[in-house]
VEXTIRO-984383 format. One line per 3 residues: number of its first residue (from 1); their letters; for each residue x negated, y, z negated of C-alpha. Coordinates in pm, whole numbers, plus 50000, padded with zeros to 5 digits. Layout:
BEGIN
NUM = A = X/Y/Z; ... .
This chain:
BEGIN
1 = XXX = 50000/50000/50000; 49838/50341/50098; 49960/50627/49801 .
4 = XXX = 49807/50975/49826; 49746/51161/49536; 50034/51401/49489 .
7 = XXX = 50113/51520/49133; 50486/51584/49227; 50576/51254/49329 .
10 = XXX = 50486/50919/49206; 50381/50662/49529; 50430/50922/49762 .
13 = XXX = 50340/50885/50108; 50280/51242/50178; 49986/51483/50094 .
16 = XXX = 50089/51768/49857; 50028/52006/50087; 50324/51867/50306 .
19 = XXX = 50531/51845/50019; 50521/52159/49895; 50552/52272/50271 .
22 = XXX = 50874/52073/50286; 51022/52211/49984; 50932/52536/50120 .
25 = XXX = 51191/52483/50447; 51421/52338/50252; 51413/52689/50012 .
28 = XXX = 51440/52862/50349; 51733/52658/50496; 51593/52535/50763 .
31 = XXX = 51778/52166/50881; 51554/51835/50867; 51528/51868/51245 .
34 = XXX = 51367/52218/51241; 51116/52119/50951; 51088/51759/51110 .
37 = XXX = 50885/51991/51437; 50751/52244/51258; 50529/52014/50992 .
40 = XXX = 50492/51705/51196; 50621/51457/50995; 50926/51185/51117 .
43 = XXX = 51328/51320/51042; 51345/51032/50800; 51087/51087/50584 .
46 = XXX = 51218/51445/50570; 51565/51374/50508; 51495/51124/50233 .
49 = XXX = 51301/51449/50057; 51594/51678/50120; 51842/51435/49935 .
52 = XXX = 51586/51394/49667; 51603/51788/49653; 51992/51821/49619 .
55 = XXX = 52027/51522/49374; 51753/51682/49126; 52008/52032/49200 .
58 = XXX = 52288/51852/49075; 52091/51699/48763; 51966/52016/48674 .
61 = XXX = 52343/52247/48700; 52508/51960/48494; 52319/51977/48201 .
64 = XXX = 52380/52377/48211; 52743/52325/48262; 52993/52378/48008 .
67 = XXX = 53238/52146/48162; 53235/51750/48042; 53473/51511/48214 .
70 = XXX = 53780/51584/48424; 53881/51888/48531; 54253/51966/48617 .
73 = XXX = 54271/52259/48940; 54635/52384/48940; 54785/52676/49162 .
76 = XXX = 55094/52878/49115; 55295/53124/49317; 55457/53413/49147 .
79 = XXX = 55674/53651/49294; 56023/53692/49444; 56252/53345/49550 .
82 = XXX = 56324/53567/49879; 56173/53736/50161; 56444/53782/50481 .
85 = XXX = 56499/53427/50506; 56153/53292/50407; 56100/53066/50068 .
88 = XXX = 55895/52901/49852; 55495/52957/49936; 55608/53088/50254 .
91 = XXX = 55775/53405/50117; 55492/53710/50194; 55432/53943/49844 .
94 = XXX = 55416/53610/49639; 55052/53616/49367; 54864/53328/49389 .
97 = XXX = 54710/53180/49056; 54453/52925/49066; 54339/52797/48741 .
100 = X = 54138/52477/48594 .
């Protein structure tokens, strides 16, 4: 098996120099195609970095979140029954609520 050193990843394939240049087009929003021909490196191999990038995003905004378990999203339409022959949600002047 042939590791390079990289002290962001554990086994990785890659230098770290191309890491670090991949995590900079990901910052930058480039897709996995555009960063695929820009560093050199196969689609794959990019895209299995990306979705290593977004799950570690997700990791890191749950444990800062101050919601636990379900959350209940409810809407609401206040307002008159009426509008010149239009009801319900399709009556114009009616405020919409949203709420969790």
């Amino acid at each position: 098996m042939n590791t390079v050193k990289n002290k962001y990843i554990k086994h990785a394939h890659i230098s770290e120099r191309k890491f670090k240049e991949i995590l900079k087009c990901f910052c930058i929003d480039l897709t996995v195609t555009q960063t695929s021909n820009l560093i050199g490196i196969n689609r794959n191999t990019i895209n299995k970095y990306y979705s290593k990038f977004r799950v570690r995003i997700v990791d890191l905004c749950n444990i800062d979140s101050p919601f636990a378990g379900e959350i209940e999203v409810d809407e609401s339409y206040f307002g008159v029954k009426r509008v010149k022959g239009k009801r319900g949600r399709g009556a114009r002047g009616k405020t919409i609520e949203f709420s969790l």
